[in-house]
Each structure stands twice: as structure tokens, then as C-alpha cells.
ROKEKE-639688 format. One record per residue: residue number from 1; residue in one letter; x, y, z of N, C-alpha, C, O, CB in turn. Coordinates in steps of 0.1 Angstrom, whole numbers. Glycine has a CB too. Layout:
<atoms>
NUM:A:X:Y:Z:X:Y:Z:X:Y:Z:X:Y:Z:X:Y:Z
...
</atoms>
This chain:
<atoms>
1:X:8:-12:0:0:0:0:9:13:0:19:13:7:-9:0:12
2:X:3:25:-9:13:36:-9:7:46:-2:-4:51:-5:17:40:-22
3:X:16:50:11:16:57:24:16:71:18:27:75:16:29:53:35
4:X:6:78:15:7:97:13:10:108:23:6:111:34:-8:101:9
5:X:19:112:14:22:123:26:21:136:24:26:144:32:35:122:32
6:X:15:139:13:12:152:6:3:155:-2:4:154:-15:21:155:1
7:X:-9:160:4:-22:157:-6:-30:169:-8:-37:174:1:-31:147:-1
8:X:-29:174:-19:-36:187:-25:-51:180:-30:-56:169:-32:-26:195:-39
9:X:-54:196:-31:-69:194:-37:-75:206:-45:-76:218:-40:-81:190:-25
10:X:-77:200:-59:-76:215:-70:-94:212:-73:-98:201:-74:-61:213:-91
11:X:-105:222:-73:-113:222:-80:-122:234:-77:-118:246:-74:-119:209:-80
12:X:-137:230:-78:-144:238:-74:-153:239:-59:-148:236:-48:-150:237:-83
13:X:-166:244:-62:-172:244:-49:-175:228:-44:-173:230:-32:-186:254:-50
14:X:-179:214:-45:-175:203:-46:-165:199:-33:-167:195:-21:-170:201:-59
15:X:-151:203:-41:-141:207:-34:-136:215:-24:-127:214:-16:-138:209:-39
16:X:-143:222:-26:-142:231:-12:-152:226:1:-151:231:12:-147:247:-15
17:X:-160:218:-2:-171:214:6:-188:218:7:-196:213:15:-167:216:15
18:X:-188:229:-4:-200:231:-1:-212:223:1:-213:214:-8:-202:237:-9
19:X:-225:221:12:-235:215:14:-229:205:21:-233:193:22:-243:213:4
20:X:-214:210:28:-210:199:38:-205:206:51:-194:203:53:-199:190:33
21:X:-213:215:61:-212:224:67:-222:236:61:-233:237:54:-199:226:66
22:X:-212:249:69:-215:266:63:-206:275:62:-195:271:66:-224:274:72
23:X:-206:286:58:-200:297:58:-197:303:71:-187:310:73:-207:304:51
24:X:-207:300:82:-203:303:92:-188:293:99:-177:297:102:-215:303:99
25:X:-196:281:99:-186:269:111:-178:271:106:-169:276:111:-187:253:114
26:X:-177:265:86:-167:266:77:-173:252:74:-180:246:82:-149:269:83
27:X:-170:246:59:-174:235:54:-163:222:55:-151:221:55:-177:238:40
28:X:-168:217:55:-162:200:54:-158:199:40:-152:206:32:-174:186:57
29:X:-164:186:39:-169:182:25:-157:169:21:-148:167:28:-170:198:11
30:X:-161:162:8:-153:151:10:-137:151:5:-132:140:4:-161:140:4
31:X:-128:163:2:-119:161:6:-112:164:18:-100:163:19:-116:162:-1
32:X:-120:169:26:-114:171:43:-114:155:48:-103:151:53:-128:181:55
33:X:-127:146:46:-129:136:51:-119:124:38:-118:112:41:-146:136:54
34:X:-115:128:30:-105:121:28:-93:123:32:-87:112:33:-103:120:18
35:X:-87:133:36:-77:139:39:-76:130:57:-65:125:61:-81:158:38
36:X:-87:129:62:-91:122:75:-86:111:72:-74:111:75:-104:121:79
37:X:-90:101:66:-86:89:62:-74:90:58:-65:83:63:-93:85:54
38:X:-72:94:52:-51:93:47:-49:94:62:-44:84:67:-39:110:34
39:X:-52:102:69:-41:104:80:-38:91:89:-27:87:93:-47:116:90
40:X:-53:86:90:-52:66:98:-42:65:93:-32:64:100:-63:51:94
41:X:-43:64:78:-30:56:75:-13:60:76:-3:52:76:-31:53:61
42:X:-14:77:77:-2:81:81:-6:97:88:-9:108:82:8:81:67
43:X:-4:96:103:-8:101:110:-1:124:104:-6:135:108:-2:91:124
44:X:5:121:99:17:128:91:15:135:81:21:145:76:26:119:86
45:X:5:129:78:-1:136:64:1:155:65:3:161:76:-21:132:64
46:X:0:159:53:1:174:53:-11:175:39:-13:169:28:21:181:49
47:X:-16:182:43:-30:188:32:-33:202:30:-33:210:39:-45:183:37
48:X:-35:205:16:-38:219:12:-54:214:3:-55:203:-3:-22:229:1
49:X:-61:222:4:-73:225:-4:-73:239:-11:-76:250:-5:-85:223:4
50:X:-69:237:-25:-69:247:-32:-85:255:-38:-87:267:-39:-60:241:-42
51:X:-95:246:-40:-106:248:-45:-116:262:-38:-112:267:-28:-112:234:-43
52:X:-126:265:-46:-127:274:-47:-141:275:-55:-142:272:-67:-116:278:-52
53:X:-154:279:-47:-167:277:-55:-171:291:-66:-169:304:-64:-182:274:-42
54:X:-176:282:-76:-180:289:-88:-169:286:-102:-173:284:-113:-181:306:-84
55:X:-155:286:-97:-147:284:-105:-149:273:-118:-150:261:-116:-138:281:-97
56:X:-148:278:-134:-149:271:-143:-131:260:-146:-122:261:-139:-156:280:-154
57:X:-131:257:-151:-120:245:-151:-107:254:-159:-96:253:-155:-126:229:-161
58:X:-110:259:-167:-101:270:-173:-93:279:-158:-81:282:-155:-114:283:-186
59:X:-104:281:-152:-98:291:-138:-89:285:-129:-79:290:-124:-110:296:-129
60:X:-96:266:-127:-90:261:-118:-72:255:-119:-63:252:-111:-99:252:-117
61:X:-73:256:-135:-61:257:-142:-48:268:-142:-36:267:-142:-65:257:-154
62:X:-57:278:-141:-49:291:-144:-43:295:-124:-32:297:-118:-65:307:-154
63:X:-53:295:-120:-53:298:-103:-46:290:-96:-36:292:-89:-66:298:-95
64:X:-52:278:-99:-44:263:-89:-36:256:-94:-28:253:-85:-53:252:-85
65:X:-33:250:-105:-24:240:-106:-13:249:-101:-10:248:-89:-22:234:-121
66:X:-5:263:-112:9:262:-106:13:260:-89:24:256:-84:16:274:-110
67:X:0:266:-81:3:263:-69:3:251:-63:11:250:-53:-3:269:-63
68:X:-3:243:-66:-9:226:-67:7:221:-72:10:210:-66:-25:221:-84
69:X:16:225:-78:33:221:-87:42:224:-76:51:217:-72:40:233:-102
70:X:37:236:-71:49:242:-61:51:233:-48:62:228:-44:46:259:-55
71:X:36:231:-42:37:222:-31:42:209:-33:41:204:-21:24:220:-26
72:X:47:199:-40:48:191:-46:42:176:-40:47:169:-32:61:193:-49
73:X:32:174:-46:22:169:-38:26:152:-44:30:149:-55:4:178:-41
74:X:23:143:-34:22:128:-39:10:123:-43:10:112:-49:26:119:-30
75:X:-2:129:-41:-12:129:-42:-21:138:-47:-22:147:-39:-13:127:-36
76:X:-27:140:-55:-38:154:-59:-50:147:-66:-47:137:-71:-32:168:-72
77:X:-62:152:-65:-76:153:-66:-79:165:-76:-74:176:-76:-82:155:-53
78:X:-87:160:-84:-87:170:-95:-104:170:-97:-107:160:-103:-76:165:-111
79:X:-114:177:-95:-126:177:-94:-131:188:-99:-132:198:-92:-130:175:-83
80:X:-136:190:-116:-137:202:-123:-141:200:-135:-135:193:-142:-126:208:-123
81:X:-154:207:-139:-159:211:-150:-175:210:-154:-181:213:-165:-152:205:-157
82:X:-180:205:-140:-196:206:-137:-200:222:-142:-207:226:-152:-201:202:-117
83:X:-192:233:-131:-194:247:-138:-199:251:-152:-210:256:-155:-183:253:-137
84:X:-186:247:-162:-186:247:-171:-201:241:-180:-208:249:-186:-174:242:-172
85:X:-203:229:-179:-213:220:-183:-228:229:-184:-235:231:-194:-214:208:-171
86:X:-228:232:-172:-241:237:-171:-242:255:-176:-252:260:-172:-245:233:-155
87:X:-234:262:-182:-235:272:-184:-234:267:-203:-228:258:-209:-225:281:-175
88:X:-244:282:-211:-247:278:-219:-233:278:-232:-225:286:-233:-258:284:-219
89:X:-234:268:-238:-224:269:-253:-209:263:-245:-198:267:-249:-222:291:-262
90:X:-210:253:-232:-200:244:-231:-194:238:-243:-202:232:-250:-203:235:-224
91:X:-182:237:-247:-181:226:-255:-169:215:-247:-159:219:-243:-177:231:-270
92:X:-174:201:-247:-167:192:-237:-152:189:-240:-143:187:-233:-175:178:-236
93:X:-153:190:-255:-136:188:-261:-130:198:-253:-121:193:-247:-131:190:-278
94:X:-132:211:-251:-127:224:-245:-121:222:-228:-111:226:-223:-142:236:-247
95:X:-132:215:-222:-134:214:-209:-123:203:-206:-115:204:-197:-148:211:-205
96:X:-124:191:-218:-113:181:-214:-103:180:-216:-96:171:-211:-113:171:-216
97:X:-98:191:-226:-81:196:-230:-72:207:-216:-61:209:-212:-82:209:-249
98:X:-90:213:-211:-80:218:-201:-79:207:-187:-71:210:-178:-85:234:-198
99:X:-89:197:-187:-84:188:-174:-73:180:-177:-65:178:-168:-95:178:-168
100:X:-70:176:-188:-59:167:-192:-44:177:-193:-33:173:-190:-64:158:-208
101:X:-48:187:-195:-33:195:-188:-30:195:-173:-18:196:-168:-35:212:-191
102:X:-42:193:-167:-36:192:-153:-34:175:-148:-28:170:-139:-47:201:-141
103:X:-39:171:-158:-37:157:-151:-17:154:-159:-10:147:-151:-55:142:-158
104:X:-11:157:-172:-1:151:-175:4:165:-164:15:163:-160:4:147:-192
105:X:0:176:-160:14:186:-151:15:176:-141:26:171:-139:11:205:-142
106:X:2:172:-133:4:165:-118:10:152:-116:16:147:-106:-8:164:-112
107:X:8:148:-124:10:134:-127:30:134:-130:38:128:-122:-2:130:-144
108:X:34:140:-139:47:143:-145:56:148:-129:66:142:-125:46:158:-160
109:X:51:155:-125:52:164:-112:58:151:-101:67:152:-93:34:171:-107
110:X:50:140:-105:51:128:-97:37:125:-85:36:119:-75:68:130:-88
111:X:26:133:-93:17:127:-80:9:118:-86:9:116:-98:7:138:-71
112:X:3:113:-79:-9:100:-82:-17:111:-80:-17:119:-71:-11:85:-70
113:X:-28:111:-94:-37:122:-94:-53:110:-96:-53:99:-103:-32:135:-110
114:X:-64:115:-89:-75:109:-89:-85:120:-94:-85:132:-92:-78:103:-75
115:X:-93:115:-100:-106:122:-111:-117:116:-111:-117:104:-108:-104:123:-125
116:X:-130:124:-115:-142:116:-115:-150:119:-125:-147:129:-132:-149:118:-104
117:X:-160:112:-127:-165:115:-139:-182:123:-133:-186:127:-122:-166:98:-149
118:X:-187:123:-143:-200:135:-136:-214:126:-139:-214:117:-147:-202:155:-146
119:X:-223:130:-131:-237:120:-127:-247:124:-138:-245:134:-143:-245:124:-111
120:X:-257:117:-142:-267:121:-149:-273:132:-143:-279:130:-132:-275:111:-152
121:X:-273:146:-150:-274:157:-134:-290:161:-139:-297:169:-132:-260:177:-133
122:X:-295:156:-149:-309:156:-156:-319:149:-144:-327:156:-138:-309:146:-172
123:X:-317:135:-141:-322:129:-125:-317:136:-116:-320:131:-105:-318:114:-120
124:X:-309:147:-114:-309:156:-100:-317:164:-103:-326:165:-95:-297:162:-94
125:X:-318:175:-114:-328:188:-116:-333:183:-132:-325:182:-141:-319:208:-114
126:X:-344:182:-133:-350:176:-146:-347:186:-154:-344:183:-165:-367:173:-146
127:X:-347:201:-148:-343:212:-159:-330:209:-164:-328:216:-174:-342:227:-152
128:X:-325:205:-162:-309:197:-167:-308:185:-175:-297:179:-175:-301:192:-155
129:X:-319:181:-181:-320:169:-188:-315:170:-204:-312:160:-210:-335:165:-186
130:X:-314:184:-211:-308:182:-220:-290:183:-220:-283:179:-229:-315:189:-228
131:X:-288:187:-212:-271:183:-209:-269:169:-207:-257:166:-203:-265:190:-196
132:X:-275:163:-209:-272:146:-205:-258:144:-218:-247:139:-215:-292:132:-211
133:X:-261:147:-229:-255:141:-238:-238:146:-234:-228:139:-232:-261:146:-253
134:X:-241:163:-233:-228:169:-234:-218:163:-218:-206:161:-217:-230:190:-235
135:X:-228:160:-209:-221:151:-197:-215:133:-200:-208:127:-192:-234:152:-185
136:X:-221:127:-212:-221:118:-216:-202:123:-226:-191:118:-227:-237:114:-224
137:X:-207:131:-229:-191:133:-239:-180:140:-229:-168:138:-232:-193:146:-256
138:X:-184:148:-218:-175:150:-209:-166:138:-206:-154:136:-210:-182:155:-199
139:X:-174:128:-198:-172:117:-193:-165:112:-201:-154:110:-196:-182:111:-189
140:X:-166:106:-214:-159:99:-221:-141:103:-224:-130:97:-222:-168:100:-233
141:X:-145:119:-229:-129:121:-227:-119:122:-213:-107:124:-213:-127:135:-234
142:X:-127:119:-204:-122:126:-190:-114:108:-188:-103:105:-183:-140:133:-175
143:X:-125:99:-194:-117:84:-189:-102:84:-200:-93:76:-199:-130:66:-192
144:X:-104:92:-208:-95:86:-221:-88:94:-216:-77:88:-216:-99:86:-238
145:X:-87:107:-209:-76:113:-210:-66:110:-196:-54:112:-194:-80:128:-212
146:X:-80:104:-187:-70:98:-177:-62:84:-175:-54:80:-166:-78:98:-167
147:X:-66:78:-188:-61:63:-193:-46:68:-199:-36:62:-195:-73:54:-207
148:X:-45:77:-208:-33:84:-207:-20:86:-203:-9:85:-208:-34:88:-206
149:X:-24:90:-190:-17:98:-181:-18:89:-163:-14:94:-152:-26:114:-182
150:X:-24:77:-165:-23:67:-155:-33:75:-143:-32:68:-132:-5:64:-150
151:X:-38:80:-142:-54:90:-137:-58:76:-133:-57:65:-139:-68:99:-151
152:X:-62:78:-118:-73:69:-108:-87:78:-115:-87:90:-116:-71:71:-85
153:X:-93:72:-118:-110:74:-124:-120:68:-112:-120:56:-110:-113:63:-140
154:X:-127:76:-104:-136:72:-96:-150:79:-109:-153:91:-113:-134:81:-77
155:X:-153:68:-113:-166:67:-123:-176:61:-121:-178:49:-125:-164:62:-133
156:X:-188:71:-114:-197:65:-107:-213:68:-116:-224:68:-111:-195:71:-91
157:X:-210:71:-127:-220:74:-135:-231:65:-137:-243:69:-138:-216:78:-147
158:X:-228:51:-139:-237:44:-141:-246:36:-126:-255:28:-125:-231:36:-151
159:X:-236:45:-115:-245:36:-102:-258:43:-97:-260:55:-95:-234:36:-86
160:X:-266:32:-96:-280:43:-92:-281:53:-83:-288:63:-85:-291:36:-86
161:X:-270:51:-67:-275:61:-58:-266:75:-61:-266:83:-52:-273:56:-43
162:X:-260:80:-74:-257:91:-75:-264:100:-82:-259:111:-85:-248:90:-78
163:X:-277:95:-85:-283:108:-86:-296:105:-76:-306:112:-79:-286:113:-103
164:X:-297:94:-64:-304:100:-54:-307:107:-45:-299:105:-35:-304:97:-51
165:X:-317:117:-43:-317:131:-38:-313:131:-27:-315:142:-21:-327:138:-38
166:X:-308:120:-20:-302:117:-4:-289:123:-9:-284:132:-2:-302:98:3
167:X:-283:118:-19:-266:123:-24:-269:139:-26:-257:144:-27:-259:114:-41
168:X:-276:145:-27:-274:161:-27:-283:172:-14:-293:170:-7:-279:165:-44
169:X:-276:182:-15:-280:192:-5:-299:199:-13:-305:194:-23:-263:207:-3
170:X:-302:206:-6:-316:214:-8:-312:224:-24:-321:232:-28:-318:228:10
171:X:-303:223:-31:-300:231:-41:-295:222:-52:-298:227:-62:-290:241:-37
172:X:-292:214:-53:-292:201:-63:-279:199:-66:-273:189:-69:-300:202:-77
173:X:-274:212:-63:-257:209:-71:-245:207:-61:-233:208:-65:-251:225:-82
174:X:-247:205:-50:-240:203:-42:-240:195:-33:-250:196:-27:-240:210:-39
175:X:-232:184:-27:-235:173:-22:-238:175:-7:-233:184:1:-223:164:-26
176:X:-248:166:-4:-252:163:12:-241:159:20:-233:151:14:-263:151:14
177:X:-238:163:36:-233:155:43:-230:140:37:-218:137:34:-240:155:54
178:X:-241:131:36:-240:121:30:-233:121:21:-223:115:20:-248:117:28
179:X:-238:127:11:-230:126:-4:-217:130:-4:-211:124:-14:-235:134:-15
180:X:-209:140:5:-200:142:9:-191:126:13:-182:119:8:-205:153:19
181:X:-199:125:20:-191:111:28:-188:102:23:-177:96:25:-197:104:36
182:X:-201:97:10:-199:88:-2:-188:89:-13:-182:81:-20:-211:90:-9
183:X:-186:104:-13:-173:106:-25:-160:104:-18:-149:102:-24:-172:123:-32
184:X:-161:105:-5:-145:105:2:-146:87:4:-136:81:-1:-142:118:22
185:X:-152:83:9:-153:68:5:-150:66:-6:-139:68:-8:-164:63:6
186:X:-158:61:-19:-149:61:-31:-136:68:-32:-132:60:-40:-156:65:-41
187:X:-131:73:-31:-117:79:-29:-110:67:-25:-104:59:-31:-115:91:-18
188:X:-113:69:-12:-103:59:-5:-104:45:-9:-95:38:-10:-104:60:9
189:X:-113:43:-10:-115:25:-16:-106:25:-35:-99:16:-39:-141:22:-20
190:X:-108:42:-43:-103:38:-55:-82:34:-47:-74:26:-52:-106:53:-71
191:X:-80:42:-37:-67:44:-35:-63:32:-25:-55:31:-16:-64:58:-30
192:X:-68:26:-27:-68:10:-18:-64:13:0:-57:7:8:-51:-1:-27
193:X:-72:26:2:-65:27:19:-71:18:30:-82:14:30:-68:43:27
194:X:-64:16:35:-72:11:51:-86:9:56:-92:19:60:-69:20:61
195:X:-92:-3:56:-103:0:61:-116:4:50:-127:4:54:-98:10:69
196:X:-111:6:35:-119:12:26:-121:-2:19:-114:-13:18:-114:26:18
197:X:-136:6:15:-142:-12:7:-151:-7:-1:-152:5:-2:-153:-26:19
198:X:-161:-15:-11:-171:-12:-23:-184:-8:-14:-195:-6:-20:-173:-26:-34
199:X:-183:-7:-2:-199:-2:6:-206:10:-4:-218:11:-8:-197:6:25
200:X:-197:19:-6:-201:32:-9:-211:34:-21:-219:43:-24:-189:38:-12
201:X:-206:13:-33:-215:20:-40:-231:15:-39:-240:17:-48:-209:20:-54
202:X:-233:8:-29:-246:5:-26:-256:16:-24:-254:27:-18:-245:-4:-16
203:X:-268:11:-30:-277:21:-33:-286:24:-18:-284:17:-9:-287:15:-46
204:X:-294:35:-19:-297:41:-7:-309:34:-1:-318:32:-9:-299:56:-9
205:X:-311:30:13:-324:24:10:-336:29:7:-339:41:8:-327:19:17
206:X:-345:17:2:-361:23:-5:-370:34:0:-371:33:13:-371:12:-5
207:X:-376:43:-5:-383:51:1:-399:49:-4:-400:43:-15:-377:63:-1
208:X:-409:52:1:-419:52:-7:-422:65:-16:-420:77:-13:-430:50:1
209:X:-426:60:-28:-427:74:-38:-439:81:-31:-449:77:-25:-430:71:-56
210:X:-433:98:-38:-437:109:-31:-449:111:-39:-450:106:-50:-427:120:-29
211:X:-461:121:-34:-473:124:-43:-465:132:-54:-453:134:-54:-487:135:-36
212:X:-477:135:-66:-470:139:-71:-472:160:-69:-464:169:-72:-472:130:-83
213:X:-485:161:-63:-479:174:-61:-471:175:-55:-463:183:-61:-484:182:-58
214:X:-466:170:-44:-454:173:-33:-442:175:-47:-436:186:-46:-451:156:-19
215:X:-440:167:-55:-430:168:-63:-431:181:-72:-422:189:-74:-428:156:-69
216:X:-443:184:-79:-448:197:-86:-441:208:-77:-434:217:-81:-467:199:-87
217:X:-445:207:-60:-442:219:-53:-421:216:-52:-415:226:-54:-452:221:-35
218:X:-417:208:-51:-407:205:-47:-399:217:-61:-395:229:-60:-406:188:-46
219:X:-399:213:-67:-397:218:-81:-397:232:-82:-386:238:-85:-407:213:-89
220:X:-406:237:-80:-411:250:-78:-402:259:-67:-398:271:-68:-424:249:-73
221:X:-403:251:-59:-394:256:-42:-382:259:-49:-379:271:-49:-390:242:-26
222:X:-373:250:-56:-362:245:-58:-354:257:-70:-343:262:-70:-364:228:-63
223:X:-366:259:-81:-364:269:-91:-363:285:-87:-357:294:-93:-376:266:-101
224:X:-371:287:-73:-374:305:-71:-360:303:-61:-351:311:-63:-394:312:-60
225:X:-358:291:-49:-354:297:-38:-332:292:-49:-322:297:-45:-362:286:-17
226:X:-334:285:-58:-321:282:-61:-311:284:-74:-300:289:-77:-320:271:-58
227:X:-323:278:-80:-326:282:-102:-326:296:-105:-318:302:-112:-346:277:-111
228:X:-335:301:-100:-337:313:-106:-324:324:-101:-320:332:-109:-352:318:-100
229:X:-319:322:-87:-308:335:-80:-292:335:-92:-285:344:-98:-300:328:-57
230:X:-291:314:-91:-278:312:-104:-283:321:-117:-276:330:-123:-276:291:-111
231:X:-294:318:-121:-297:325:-135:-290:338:-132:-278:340:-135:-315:327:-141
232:X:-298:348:-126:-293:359:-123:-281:364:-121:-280:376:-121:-297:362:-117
233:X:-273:358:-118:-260:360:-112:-255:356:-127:-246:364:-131:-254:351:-97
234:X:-258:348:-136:-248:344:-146:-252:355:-158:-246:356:-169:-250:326:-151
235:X:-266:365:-153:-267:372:-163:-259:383:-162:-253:387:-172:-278:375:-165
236:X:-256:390:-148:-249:395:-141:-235:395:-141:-228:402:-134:-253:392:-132
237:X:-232:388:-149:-218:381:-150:-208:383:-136:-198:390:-134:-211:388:-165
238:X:-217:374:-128:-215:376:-111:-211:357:-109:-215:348:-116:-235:382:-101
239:X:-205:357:-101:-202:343:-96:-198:340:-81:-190:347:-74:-192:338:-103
240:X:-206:328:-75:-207:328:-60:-191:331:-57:-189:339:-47:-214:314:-53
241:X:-181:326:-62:-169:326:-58:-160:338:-59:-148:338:-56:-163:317:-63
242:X:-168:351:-64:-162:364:-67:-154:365:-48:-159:362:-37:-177:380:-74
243:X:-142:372:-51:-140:375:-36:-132:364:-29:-125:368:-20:-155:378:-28
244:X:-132:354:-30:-133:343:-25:-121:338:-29:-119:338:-41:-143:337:-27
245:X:-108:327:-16:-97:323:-18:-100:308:-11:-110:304:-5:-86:332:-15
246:X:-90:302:-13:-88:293:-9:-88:288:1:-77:292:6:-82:291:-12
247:X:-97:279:13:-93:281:28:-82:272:32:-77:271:44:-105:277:38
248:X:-79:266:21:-62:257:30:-56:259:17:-57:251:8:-61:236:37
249:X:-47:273:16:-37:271:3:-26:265:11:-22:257:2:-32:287:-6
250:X:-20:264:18:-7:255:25:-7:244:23:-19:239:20:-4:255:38
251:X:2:236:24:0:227:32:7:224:45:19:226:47:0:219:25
252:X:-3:218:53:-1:218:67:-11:203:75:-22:198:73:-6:236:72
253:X:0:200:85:-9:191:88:-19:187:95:-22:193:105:-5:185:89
254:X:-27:173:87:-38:175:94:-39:173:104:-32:166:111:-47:171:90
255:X:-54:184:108:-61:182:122:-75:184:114:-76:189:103:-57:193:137
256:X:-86:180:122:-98:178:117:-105:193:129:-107:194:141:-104:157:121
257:X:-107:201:118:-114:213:121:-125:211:128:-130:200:130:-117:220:110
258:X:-130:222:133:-142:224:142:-155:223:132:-167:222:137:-140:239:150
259:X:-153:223:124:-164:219:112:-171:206:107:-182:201:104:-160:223:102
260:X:-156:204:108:-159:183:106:-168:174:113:-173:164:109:-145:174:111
261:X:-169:182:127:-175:173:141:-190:168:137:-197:178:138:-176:183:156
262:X:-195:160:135:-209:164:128:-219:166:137:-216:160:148:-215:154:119
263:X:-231:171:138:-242:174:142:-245:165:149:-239:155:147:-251:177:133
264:X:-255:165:160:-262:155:163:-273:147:154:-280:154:147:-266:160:172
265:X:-275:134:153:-282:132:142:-277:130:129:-282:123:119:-290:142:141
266:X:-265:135:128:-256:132:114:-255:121:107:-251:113:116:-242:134:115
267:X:-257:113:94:-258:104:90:-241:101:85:-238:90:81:-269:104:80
268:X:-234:108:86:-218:108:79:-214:111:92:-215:123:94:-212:121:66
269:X:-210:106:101:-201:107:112:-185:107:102:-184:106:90:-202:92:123
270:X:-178:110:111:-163:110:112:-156:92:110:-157:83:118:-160:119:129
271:X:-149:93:98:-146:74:100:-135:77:106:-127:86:107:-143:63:84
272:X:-136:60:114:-128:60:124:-118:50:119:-121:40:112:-135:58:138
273:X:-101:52:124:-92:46:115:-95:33:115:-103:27:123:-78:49:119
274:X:-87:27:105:-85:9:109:-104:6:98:-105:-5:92:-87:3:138
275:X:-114:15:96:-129:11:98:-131:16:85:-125:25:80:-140:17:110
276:X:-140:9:77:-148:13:63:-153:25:67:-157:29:78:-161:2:56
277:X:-150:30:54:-158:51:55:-177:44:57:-181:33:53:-156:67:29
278:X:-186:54:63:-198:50:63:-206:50:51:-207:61:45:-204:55:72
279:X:-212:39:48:-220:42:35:-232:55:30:-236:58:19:-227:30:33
280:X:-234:59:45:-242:71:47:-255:71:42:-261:81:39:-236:82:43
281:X:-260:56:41:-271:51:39:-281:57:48:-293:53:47:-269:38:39
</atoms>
């Protein structure tokens, strides 16, 4: 097993943790709780989170890699280009020439770089259903360019519980505590650590289906209080991440922030070393 002792993290809001925590405590999200897990395995660990919400993949390139080079990391996470996707006149060849630059810098650099591919985001907000395809051609080059360049691929597109609404927060695009927990699980299971196993990709259990107005209103809620503020801001040529830096550009080692601790009631506790991450079922 290979012991990490230097682990960056380049992307977007995902990455930074959003809908894993707040702005106030400060966010989690699942590469804090991977970062946790490396440490079981080497108490030693040193971690920077470069990421940064709103950022399109062109930005995450331009802002983060060279700093992502300098730290010289054995490890990096590369989570980027959902932004992109969903704003209009993406084109995916565009999006995947600039991830595959960071995957041969990081990689060349000498780190073991891990990537993921993106969910049918049409089953998270139906308003998103004609991007299916251009997320279908994302995905494709994202495996080819990481087959390349020796890229860990956590490719969870075809498993049912990722686009179950348990895996995302009250805004669609951002992952739940749970879902949080689920991606730092896969992580660690693709990186063969301690304790990590295939739980993660088991599906969530059954629920009974909802009326269907409850879902008419759901929809509705979802479009005024979340749909509608992004539109505006992108007309605005405004972005949540204007202002906004990095909360771990160093790296330094870990300790598990005052944010991490979860709630009472939390379905994602804190994994404990030696133990499978929780399926957060």
C-alpha cells in the first residue's frame, strides 16, 4: 500500500465542501474527510485544499495548478468542470483539453492524481436533462484522458445512488453531508486505503414514492429559492466565488477542524481509523 504524505486538492465548490457544513462553522466536504482517512494511514499527512466555489475549469487551471506544482504533492484530486457543463455553449472537447493539462502537469510532477466522472445531473434537476449528452461526452474524454496519463478514475455514472436526492444538499448541485461522505469513500476505496471497501457504491435504501404534487411543489421551491438566484448572477456576469480564496492554500498538517464534528443526528459521522468510511445510507 502507498503511504501519502502530501495531498492537495484542485477544483471547485464540490471541493471546497460546499452543502457539507456553512459559511459560518466553515465546510467539510469530502476532501477534508479524505484527507481524515489518509491520515489513519499516516498520522503525518500534510493537506492543502486549493478549491474554490463557482470556479470554471479553465480558472481552476490558471489559479491552482501552478500552486498545486509548487507544493509538490504525492497525491492530488482534480474535481472540475460541472461549472462549465451547465452554463450555456460548453463545449466538452474544450473542458477536457483543459483537465488533461492538469492531469499530465500533476501526474509528470510525480503525484498520483484521482478524477471523477459526472452524474446524470438531468435525475438531480429535470431542468438539466438536456445536458445529458454533453455530460455523456465530458465523461468519455475525462476516462480517455485519464487512461493516458495513469489517472485513478472514480466513475460513478452508471451507479443508481448518485443521482439519489439523499446524495445532494436542498440546491441540487451540491453534495449532502452524506454525499459528501460517499465521495471521500470512493476515494479511498479507488486508493486502496485502510479500512476502505465497495460499501459506498450500494444504493440508498427504499423510500416510498412521493405524491405527485409534493414533487410539482418541490420543483417549484427548488427553481425560485435556487434556479432562478444562479440564472441571475450568470446574467450579471456575477459568480458565487467572486471575492473568495482558498481556505487551505498551504499545506499543513492535518487536524480535523471544528467543522468536521458532525451534528447531532448526522448520517456521515467522522470514519474512524482501521474502519470502512460509512455508506451514509
Amino acid at each position: 500500500m502507498t503511504v501519502y504524505t502530501r495531498y492537495v486538492a484542485l477544483g471547485d465548490s464540490q471541493t471546497e465542501g460546499l452543502g457539507d457544513g456553512d459559511d459560518v462553522t466553515g465546510h467539510r466536504g469530502w476532501a477534508d474527510r479524505l484527507a481524515e482517512h489518509l491520515a489513519c494511514a499516516n498520522p503525518d499527512l500534510l493537506y492543502a485544499n486549493l478549491a474554490v466555489r463557482g470556479r470554471l475549469a479553465g480558472q481552476i487551471r490558471s489559479e491552482q495548478l501552478a500552486p498545486a506544482l509548487a507544493l509538490r504533492p504525492d497525491l492530488a484530486t482534480v474535481m472540475a468542470g460541472m461549472n462549465d457543463l451547465i452554463r450555456p455553449g460548453c463545449e466538452p472537447a474544450a473542458v477536457a483539453e483543459v483537465l488533461e493539462e492538469m492531469y499530465a502537469a500533476l501526474t509528470e510532477s510525480g503525484a498520483h492524481v484521482v478524477a471523477v466522472t459526472f452524474p446524470d445531473i438531468g435525475k438531480i434537476a429535470p431542468i438539466a436533462r438536456p445536458l445529458r449528452p454533453k455530460v455523456l461526452d465530458l465523461n468519455a474524454r475525462i476516462r480517455a484522458a485519464a487512461a493516458r496519463h495513469g489517472v485513478t478514475v472514480v466513475d460513478t455514472f452508471a451507479l443508481e445512488f448518485v443521482t439519489d436526492a439523499r446524495m445532494w444538499g436542498t440546491d441540487r448541485l451540491h453534495a449532502s453531508p452524506a454525499g459528501h461522505a460517499r465521495i471521500a469513500a470512493a476515494m479511498a476505496h479507488s486508493l486502496g486505503l485502510p479500512g476502505s471497501d465497495d460499501t459506498w457504491m450500494l444504493p440508498f435504501p427504499s423510500l416510498p414514492p412521493a405524491a405527485a404534487w409534493r414533487v410539482a411543489a418541490a420543483e417549484l421551491r427548488w427553481f425560485a429559492t435556487f434556479a432562478g438566484p444562479w440564472i441571475g448572477r450568470r446574467i450579471r456576469g456575477r459568480s458565487s466565488g467572486d471575492g473568495r480564496t482558498a481556505k487551505r492554500p498551504e499545506l499543513t498538517p492535518w487536524a480535523q477542524p471544528a467543522a468536521s464534528v458532525p451534528a447531532a443526528g448526522s448520517e456521515a459521522p467522522a470514519a474512524s481509523c482501521g474502519e470502512s468510511q460509512p455508506s451514509a445510507g
